[in-house]
N, C-alpha and C positions, 0 to 999 in steps of 0.2 A: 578633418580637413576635406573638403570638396575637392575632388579631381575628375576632371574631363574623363569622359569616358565613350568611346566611340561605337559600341554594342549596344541592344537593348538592355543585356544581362548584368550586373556589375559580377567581379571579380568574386569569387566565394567569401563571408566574413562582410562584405560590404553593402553599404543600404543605397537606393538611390534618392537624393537630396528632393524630396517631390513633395514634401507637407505631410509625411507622415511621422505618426507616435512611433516610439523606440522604448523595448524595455530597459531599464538603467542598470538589471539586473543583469542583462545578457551583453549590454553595452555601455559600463561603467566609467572609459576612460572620455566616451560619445556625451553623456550626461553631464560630465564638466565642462563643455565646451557647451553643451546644451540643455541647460538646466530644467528645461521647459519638458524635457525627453520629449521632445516633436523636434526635425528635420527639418532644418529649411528649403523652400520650395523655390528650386533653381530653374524649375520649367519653364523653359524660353527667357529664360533671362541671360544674360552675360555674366560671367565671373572677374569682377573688377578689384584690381591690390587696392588695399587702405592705403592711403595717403601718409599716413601714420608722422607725420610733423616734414613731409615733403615741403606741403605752402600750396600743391597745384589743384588740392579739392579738398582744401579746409574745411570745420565745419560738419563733416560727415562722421557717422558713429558707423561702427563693427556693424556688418549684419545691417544696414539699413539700405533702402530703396532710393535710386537713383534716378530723381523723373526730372523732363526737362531738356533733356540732351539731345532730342530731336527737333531741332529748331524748324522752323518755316524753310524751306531752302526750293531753288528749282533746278532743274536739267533741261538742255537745247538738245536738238535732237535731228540732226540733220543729216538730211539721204538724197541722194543723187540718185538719178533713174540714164545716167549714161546718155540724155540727150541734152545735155547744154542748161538743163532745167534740175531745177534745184528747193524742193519743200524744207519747209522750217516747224519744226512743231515744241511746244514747250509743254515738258511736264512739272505737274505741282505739285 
């Protein structure tokens, strides 16, 4: 099971989720959850709960890739210099 982990080092006993190979012999309970004995590669990603028959992101499988979810959007961006005057600037 993946867990946040705030160090570079994980906890002793523990692999970090980065796309690497895993022996199944040294990590056999690791091998049923990942039968591929390779790690899923969490770097810079989010860790998001399954849906699991919620209804709120049907459609999505275990372990799959979540694209899409940074839509087009913008930010205003306004600054006062304290003399009555007033810039607007928009980021995209």
């Amino acid at each position: 099971m993946p867990v946040p982990w705030p160090l570079e080092t994980p906890p002793t006993g523990w692999l970090k989720c980065n796309g690497a190979a895993f022996s199944s012999e040294m990590y056999p309970k690791l091998a049923k959850a990942y039968p591929t004995n390779k790690l899923p590669d969490l770097r810079g990603e989010f860790i998001r709960g399954w849906d699991d028959g919620r209804g709120v992101d049907a459609g999505r499988a275990l372990l799959s890739i979540q694209t899409g979810m940074l839509e087009k959007h913008r930010h205003i961006v306004v600054a006062n210099d304290g003399y009555d005057t007033k810039d607007e600037w928009e980021l995209a």
